[in-house]
C-alpha positions as CSV (number, residue, x, y, z in Angstrom):
1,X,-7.3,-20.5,49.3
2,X,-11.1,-20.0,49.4
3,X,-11.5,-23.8,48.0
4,X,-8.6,-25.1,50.3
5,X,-10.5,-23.3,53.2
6,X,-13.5,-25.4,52.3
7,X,-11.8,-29.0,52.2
8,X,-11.0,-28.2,55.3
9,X,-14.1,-27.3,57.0
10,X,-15.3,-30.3,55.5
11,X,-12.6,-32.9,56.5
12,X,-13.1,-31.7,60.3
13,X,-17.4,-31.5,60.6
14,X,-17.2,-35.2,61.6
15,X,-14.7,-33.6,64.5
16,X,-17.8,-31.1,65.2
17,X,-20.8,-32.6,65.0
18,X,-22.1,-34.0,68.5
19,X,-24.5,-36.8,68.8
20,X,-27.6,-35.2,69.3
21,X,-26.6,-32.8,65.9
22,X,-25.4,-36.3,64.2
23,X,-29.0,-38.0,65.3
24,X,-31.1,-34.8,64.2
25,X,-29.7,-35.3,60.8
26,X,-30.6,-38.9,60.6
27,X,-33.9,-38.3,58.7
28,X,-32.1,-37.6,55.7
29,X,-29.5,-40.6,56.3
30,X,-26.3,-41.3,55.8
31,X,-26.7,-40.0,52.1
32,X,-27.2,-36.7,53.4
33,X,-23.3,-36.8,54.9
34,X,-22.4,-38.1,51.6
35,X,-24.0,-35.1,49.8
36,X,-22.4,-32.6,51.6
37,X,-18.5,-34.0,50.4
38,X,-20.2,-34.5,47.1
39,X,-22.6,-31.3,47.0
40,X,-21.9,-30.1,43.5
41,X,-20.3,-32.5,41.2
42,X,-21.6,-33.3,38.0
43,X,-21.4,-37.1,37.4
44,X,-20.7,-38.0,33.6
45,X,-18.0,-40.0,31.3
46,X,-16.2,-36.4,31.3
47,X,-15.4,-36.7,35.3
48,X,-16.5,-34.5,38.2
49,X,-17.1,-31.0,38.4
50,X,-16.5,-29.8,41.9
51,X,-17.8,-26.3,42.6
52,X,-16.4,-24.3,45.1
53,X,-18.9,-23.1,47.6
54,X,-17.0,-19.8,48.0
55,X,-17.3,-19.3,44.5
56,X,-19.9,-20.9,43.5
57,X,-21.0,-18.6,40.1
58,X,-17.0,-18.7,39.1
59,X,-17.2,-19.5,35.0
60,X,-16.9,-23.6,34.8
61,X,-16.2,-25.6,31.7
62,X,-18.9,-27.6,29.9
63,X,-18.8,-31.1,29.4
64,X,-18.5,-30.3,25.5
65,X,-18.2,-27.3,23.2
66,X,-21.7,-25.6,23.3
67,X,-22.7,-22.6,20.9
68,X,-25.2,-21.0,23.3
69,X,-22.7,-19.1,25.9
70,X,-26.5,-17.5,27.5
71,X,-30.2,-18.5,27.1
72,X,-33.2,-15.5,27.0
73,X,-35.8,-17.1,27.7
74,X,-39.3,-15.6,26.7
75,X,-42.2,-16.8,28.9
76,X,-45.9,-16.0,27.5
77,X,-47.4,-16.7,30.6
78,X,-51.2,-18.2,30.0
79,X,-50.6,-20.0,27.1
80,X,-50.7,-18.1,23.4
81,X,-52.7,-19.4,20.4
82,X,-51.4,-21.5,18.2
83,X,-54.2,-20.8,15.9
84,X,-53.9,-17.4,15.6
85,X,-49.9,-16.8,15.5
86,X,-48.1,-19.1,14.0
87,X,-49.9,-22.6,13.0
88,X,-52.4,-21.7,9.7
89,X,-54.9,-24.4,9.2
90,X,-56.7,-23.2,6.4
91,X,-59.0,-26.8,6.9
92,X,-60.0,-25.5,10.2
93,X,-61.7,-22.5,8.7
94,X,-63.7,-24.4,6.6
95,X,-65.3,-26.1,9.8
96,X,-65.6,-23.0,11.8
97,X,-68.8,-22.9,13.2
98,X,-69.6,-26.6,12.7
99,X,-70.5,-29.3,15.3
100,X,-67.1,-30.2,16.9
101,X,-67.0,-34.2,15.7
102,X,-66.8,-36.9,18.7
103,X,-63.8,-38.5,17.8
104,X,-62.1,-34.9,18.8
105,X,-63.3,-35.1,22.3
106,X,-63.7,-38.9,23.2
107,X,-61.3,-39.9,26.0
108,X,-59.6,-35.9,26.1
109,X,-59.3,-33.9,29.3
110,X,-60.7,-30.2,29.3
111,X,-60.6,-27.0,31.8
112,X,-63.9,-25.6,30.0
113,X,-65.4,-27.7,27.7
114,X,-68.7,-29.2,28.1
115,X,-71.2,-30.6,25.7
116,X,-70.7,-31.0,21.7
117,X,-68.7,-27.7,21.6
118,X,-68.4,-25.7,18.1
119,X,-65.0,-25.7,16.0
120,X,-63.3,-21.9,15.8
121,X,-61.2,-21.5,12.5
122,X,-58.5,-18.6,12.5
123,X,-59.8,-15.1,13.9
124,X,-56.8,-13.5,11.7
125,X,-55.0,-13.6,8.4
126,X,-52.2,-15.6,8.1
127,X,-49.4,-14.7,5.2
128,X,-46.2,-15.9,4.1
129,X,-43.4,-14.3,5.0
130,X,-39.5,-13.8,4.5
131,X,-37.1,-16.3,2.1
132,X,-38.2,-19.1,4.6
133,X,-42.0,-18.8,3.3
134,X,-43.0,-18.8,7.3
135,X,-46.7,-18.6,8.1
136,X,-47.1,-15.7,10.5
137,X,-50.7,-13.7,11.1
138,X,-51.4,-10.6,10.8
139,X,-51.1,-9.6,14.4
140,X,-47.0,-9.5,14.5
141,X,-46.6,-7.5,11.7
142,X,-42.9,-6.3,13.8
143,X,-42.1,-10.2,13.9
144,X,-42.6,-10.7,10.0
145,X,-38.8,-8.6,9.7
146,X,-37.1,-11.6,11.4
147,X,-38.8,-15.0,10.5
148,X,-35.8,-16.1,8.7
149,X,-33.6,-16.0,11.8
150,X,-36.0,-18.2,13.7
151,X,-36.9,-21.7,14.1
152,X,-40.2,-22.7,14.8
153,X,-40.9,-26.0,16.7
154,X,-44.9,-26.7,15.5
155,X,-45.1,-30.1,17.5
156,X,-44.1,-29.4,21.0
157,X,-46.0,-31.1,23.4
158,X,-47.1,-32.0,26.9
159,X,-48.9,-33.8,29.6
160,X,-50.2,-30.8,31.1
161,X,-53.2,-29.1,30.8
162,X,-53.7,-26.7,34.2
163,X,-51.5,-23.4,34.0
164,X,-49.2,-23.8,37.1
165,X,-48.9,-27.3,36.7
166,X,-47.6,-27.4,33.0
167,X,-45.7,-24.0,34.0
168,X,-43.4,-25.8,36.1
169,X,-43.4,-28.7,34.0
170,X,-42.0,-26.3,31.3
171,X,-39.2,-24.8,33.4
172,X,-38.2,-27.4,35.8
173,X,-38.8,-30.6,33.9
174,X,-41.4,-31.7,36.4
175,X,-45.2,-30.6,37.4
176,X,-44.3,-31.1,41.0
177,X,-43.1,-28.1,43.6
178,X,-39.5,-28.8,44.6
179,X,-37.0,-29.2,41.3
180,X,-34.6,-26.6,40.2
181,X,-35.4,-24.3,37.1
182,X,-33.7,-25.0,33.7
183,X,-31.7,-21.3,34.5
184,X,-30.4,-22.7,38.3
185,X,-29.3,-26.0,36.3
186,X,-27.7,-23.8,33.5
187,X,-25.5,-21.3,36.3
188,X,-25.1,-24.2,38.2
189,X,-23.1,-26.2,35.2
190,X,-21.9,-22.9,33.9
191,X,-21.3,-20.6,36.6
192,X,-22.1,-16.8,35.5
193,X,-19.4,-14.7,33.2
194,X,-19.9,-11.7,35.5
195,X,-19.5,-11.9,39.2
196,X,-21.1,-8.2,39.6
197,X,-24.6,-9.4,38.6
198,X,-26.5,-13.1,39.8
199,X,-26.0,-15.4,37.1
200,X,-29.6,-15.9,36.5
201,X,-31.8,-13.0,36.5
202,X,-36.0,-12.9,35.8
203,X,-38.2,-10.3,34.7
204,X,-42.0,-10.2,35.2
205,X,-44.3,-7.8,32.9
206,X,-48.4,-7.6,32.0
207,X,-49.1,-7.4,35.9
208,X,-48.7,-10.5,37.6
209,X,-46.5,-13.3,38.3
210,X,-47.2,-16.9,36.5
211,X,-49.4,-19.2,37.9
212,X,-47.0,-21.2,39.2
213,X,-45.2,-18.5,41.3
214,X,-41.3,-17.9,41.6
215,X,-41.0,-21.6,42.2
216,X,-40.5,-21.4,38.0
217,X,-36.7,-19.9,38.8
218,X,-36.5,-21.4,41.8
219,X,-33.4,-24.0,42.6
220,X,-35.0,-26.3,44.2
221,X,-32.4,-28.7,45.6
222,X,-29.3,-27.1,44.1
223,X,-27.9,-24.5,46.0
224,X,-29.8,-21.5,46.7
225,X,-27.4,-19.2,44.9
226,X,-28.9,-20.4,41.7
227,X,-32.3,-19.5,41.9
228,X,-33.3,-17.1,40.1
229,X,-33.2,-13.1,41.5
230,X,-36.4,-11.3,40.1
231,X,-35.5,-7.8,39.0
232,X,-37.8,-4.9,38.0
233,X,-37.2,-2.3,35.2
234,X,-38.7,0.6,36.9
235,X,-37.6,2.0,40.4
236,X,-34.6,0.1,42.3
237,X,-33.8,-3.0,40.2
238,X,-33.8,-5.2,43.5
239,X,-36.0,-4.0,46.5
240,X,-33.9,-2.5,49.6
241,X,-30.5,-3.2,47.5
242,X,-29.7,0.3,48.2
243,X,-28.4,0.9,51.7
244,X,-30.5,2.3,54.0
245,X,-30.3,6.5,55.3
246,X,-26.9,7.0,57.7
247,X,-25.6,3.7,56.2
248,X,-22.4,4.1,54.1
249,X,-20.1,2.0,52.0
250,X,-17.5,2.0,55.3
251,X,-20.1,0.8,57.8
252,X,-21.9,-1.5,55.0
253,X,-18.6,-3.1,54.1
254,X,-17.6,-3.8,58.2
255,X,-21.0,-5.3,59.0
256,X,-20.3,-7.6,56.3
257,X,-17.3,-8.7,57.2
258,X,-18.3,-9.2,60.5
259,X,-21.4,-11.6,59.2
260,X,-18.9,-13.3,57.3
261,X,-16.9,-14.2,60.5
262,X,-19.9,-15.5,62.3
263,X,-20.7,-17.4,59.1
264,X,-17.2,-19.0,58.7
265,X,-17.9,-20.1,62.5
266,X,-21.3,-21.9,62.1
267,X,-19.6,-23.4,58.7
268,X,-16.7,-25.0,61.2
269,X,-19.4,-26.1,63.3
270,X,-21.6,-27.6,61.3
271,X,-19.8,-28.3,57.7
272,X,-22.8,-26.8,55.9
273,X,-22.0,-25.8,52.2
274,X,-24.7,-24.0,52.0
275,X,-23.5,-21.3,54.7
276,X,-20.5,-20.9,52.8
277,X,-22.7,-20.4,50.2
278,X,-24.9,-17.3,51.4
279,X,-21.8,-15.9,52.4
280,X,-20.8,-15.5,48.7
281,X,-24.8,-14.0,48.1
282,X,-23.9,-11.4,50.4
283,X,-20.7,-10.6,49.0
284,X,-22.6,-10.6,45.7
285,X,-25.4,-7.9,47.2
286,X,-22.6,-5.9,48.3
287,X,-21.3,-5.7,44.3
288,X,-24.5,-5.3,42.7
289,X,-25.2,-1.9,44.3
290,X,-22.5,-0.7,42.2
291,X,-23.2,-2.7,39.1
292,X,-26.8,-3.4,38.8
293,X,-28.0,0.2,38.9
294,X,-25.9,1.0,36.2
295,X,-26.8,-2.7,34.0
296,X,-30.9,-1.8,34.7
297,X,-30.1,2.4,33.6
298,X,-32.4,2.4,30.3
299,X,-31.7,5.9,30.1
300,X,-28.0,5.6,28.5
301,X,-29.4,3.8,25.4
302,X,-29.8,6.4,22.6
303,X,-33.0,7.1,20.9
304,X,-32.5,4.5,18.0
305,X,-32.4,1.8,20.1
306,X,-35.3,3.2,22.2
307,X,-37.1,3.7,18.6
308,X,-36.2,0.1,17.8
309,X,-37.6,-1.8,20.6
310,X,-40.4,0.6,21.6
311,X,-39.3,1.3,25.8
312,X,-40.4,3.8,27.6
313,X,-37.8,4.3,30.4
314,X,-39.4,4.3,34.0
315,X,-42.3,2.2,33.1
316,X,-42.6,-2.0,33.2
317,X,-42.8,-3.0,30.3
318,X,-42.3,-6.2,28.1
319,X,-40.3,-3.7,25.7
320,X,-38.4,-2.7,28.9
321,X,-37.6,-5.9,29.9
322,X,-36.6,-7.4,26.4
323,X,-33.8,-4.2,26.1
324,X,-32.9,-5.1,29.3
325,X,-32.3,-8.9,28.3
326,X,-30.1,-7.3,25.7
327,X,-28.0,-5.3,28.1
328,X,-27.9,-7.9,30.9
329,X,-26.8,-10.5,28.2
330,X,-23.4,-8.4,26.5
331,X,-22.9,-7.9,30.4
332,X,-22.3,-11.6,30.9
333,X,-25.2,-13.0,32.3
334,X,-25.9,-16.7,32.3
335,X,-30.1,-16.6,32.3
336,X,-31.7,-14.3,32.0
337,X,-35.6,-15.3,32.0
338,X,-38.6,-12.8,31.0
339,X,-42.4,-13.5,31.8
340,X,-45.2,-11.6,30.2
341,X,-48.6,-13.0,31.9
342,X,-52.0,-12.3,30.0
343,X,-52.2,-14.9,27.1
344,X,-55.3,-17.0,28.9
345,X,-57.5,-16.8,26.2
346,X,-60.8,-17.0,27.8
347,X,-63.4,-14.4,27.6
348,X,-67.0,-13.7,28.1
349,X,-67.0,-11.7,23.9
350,X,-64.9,-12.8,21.2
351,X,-63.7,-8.6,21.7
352,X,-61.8,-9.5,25.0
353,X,-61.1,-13.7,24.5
354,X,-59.9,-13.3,20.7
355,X,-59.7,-9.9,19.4
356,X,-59.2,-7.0,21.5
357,X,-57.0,-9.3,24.6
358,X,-55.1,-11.4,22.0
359,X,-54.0,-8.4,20.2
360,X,-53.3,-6.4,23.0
361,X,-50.5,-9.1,24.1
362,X,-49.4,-9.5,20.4
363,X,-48.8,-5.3,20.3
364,X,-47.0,-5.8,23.7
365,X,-44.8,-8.1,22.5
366,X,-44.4,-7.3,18.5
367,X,-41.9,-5.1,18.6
368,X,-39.7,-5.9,21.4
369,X,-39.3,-9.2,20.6
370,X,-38.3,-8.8,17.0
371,X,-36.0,-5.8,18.4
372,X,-34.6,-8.4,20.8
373,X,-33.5,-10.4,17.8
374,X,-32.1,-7.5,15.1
375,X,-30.4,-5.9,18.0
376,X,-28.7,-8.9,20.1
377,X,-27.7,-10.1,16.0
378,X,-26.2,-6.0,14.7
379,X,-24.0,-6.8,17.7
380,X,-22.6,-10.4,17.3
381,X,-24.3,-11.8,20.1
382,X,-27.3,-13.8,18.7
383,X,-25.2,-16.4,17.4
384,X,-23.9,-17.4,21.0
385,X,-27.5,-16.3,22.6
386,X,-30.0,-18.8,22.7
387,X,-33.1,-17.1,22.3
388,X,-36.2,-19.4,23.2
389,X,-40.1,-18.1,23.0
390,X,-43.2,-20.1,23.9
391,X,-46.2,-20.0,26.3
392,X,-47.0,-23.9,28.3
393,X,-49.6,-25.5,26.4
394,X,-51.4,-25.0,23.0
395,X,-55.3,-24.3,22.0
396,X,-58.1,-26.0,21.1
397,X,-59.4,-25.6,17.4
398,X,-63.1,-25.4,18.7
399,X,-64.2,-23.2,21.1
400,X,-65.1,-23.3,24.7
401,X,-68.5,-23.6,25.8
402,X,-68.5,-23.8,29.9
403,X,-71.6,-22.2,30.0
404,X,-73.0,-24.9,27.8
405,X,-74.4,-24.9,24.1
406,X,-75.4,-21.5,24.1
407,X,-72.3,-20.5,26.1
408,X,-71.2,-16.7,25.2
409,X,-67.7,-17.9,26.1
410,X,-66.1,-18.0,22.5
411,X,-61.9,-18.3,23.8
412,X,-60.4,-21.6,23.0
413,X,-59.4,-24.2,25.9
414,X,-56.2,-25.4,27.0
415,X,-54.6,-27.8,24.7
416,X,-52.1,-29.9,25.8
417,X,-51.6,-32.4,22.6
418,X,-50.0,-29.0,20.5
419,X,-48.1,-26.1,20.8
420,X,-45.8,-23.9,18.9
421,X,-42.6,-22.3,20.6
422,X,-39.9,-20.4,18.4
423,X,-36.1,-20.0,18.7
424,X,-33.3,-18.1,17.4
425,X,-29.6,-17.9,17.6
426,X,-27.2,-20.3,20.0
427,X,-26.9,-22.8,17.4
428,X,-30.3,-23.6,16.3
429,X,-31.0,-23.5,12.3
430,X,-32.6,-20.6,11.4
431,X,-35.2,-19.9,8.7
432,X,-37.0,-23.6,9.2
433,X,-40.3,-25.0,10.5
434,X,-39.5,-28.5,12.5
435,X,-42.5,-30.6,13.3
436,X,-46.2,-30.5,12.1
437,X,-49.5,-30.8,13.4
438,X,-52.9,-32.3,12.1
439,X,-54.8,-30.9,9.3
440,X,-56.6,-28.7,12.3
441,X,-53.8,-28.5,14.6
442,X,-54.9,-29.7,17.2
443,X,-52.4,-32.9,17.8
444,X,-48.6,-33.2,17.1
445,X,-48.2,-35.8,14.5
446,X,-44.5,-35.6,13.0
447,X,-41.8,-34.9,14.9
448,X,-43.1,-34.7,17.9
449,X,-40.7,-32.6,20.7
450,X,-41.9,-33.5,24.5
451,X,-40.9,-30.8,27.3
452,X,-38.2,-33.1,28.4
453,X,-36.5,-33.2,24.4
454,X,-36.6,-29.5,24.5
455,X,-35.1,-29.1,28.1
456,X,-32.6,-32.0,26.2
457,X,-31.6,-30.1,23.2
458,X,-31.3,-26.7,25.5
459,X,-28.6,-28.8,27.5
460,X,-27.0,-29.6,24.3
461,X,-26.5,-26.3,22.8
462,X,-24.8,-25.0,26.2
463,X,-22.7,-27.7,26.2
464,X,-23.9,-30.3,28.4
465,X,-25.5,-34.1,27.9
466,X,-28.5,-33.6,29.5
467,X,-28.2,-37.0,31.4
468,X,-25.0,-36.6,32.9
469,X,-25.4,-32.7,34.1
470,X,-26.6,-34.4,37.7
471,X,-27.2,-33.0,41.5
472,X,-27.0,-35.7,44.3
473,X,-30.1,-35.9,45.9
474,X,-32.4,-37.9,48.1
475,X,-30.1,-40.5,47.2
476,X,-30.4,-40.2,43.9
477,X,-28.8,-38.8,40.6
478,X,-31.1,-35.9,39.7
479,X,-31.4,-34.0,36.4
480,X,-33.6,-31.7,34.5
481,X,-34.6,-34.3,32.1
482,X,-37.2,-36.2,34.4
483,X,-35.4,-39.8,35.5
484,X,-38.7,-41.2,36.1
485,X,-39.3,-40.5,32.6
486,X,-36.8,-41.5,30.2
487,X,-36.4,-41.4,26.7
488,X,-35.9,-37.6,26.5
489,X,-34.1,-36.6,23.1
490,X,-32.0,-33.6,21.8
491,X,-33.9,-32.8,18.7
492,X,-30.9,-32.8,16.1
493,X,-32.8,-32.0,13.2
494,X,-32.7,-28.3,14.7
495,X,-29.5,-27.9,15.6
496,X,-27.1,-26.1,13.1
C-alpha cells in the first residue's frame, strides 16, 4: 500500500505545486520534474527497476545472477607499498642506492621528489608462499596462511596521485566531490537483506578518517538513504542512537509517528521522494536500537574467535572492525566498508617511513585480515562475500628526496602508474596473480586494470552491467563507471 501511497502523491504534486514553488524549481529544469517520476529506475536491456521510496532498502533483483551477495571492502587509507608487501622485484635491489636514471622521471608528476633522486630496493624479505607460489614479505607472516584463497591484481592503476583526490576516485569512480560511493550504488541496485541494520555500513580505525572525508561513502545524488552510516566498535555503535534519560520506547515510538504525519503532509505538498525517504531512516533509527547493539556486542564471540582475529573488545581496533565485518555480513548487510588510515609512507628516518610505521600497520592489519578470510570461509560465506583490499595509489621504487640530494627523507612517493590490491571470495579465482608490472615495478605493463575496470568487474560479480546500473541526473544517465570516460572493462580473466 506503501508504494500505491506513493503513485499517488506523485500523480497529484502537479495539483500542489503553486507558481512561485514551480518557478523556484526552474534552475534545475524541467528534467528535475522528470526525475522525481523517474527517481530510482535502473535503465538497461533488462527493464526498469522502480524503488519504492517507502522502502527503499527492500531486497531487489539484479539484472543477472551475481556470486557476490555482499562486498567488505578493506581501505588502507594513505596508500601501502607495493614494494614491500606484495610486488618482489629482486632487479630493484640490485639498483638500490644508485642514481635514479632520467628516463624514470622525465615528463612524471611527484608530491616530493625533487632533483636526481636515489632508487630504494625492498626493505624486507619476500618468500614464496602456499600451492599458488605467491610472493608475500616478511611482514604478513598471518597473511602467508591464506594466499591461496586470494587473487592479487599487480597492475591496477590510476590517474591520481594526491590522497583525497585518488581516494574518491577509488570509491566513487570520479576525483570530483558530489558522486555516490560504489556501497550507495551497490544498496541502491541491491537493496539491503536486513531491514534492522542500514544496508551499508563503514568503519574507521588507526585514528583518523581518509583524506577525502565521509564523502568516500557518501551517495551523492542517489538518495540519501544509501550513504554510508559510520559505526564505531567501542562505546554506542551510532552516537545518540540510544534514547535520551525519561525517554521510553512508548513516547519514542508516538513522536515518531507524529513526524511521520507531518512528513506524509510536506510529501502531498511538495511530491518530494526524498521526504518519503527520510521517513523510512527514521523508521530504520527506531529498529536499530534494538538490533545494532546486539550486531556491534563483541563480547558474545567466544575466545577462539577472539584468539583468531586478535580483538580486544571495547577498544577500536582494525581487528575489531574486521570481526565486526564478519558479524555484520552473516547479518545481511549489503556493504560493509572498513578504513584503516596510516599507510603514508613518508618519514624523516627510514625507522618511522619504512620500518618501524610500515610494520606497525602490517601488525595492525596481519592477523585480522587473514582471520577475516578463514573465518567468513569455516562458515560458507566467503564464497558469496566479496572481499576486496587495496590502498589508492602505488610507490615509487626510488626514494623521496623533498629536502633535496642530501634529503634525510628516505619513504617512497606516491605512485600513480602501479599498485597492487587483493581479493578473495564472491566469485573471483583464487590462488592467482593477474597483471604484472615492470622489472622495478614501478609501471603496469600487462593487463593493465584502471579504477573504472575494477568498479566494472565489482558490478559484475553482484550482478549488475556496470553501464546499465544508472541514476537520472542533471539530465543525464549517471553510473559508477565514469561516462566521460568510457571504455571501462570487467576484467574476466579474474572471474571464476
Amino acid at each position: 500500500m506503501k508504494a500505491e501511497h506513493f503513485a499517488r502523491l506523485q500523480h497529484e504534486q502537479l495539483q500542489h505545486l503553486t507558481r512561485r514553488h514551480f518557478l523556484s524549481k526552474c534552475t534545475t529544469g524541467l528534467g528535475g520534474m522528470w526525475l522525481a517520476g523517474t527517481a530510482g529506475r535502473v535503465w538497461g536491456a533488462s527493464g526498469a527497476l522502480q524503488k519504492d521510496p517507502a522502502n527503499p532498502l527492500a531486497p531487489a533483483v539484479p539484472q543477472h545472477l551475481g556470486k557476490a551477495k555482499r562486498v567488505i571492502y578493506l581501505h588502507m587509507a594513505g596508500a601501502p607499498s607495493q614494494h614491500e608487501l606484495f610486488d618482489y622485484k629482486p632487479d630493484l635491489q640490485k639498483l638500490n642506492g644508485k642514481d635514479c636514471p632520467q628516463e624514470f622521471l622525465a615528463g612524471k608528476q611527484f608530491a616530493f621528489i625533487q632533483g636526481v633522486p636515489k632508487m630504494l630496493g625492498p626493505q624486507f624479505e619476500f618468500k614464496q608462499h602456499g600451492q599458488s607460489g605467491a610472493w608475500v614479505s616478511d611482514r604478513l607472516p598471518h597473511f602467508f596462511s591464506v594466499v591461496d584463497d586470494v587473487c592479487f591484481i599487480k597492475s591496477m592503476h590510476t590517474d591520481q596521485f594526491n590522497h583525497g583526490p585518488a581516494q574518491l576516485l577509488v570509491h566513487t569512480g570520479t576525483q570530483n566531490l558530489g558522486a555516490p560511493s560504489i556501497g550507495a550504488w551497490a544498496t541502491y541496485g541491491l537493496g539491503s537483506d536486513n531491514q534492522n541494520l542500514p544496508g551499508f555500513i563503514v568503519l574507521t580505525s588507526g585514528g583518523r578518517n581518509p583524506d577525502a572525508g565521509k564523502s568516500v561513502w557518501g551517495a551523492g545524488y542517489l538518495p540519501s538513504v544509501y550513504q554510508g552510516v559510520q559505526c564505531r566498535s567501542e562505546g554506542e555503535p551510532v552516537l545518540y542512537l540510544a534514547d535520551p534519560e525519561g525517554i521510553t520506547r512508548d513516547i519514542r515510538r508516538r513522536s515518531l509517528d507524529t513526524l511521520d504525519r507531518l512528513n506524509q503532509k510536506i510529501a502531498e505538498e511538495t511530491g518530494d521522494a526524498e521526504t518519503v525517504t527520510r521517513i523510512a531512516q527514521y523508521e530504520m533509527a527506531y529498529r536499530m536500537q534494538m538490533h545494532a547493539t546486539d550486531a556491534f556486542d563483541l563480547k558474545q564471540e567466544n575466545e577462539t574467535t577472539h584468539a583468531l582475529y586478535g580483538t580486544e573488545p571495547g577498544k577500536e581496533s582494525f581487528a575489531n572492525n574486521c570481526l565486526l565485518a564478519r558479524r555484520l555480513a552473516e547479518r545481511g548487510v549489503r556493504y560493509i566498508q572498513l578504513f584503516h588510515w596510516g599507510w603514508d609512507s613518508h618519514g624523516s628516518a627510514a625507522s618511522e617511513a619504512l620500518n618501524k610505521g610500515f610494520s606497525d600497520r602490517c601488525k595492525e592489519v596481519d592477523q585480522p585480515m587473514a582471520a577475516l578470510l578463514k573465518d567468513l570461509k569455516q562458515r560458507g560465506l566467503l564464497e558469496d562475500t566479496l572481499v576486496v583490499w587495496g590502498g589508492e595509489f602505488g610507490r615509487t621504487p626510488m626514494q623521496e628526496n623533498r629536502g633535496g640530494v642530501d634529503s634525510p627523507f628516505v619513504g617512497r612517493d606516491h605512485n600513480p602508474g602501479a599498485f597492487t590490491i587483493w581479493m578473495a571470495g564472491g566469485g573471483v579465482k583464487p590462488g592467482i596473480s593477474y597483471g604484472e608490472t615492470d622489472p622495478i615495478g614501478y609501471e603496469a605493463i600487462q593487463d593493465k586494470v584502471s579504477v573504472h575496470d575494477l568498479h566494472a568487474t565489482m558490478m559484475q560479480l553482484m550482478g549488475f552491467d556496470h553501464e546499465k546500473l544508472t541514476y537520472l541526473s542533471q539530465g543525464a544517465a549517471q553510473r559508477l563507471t565514469n561516462i566521460t570516460k568510457p571504455g571501462s572493462k570487467v576484467v574476466k580473466g579474474i572471474l571464476a
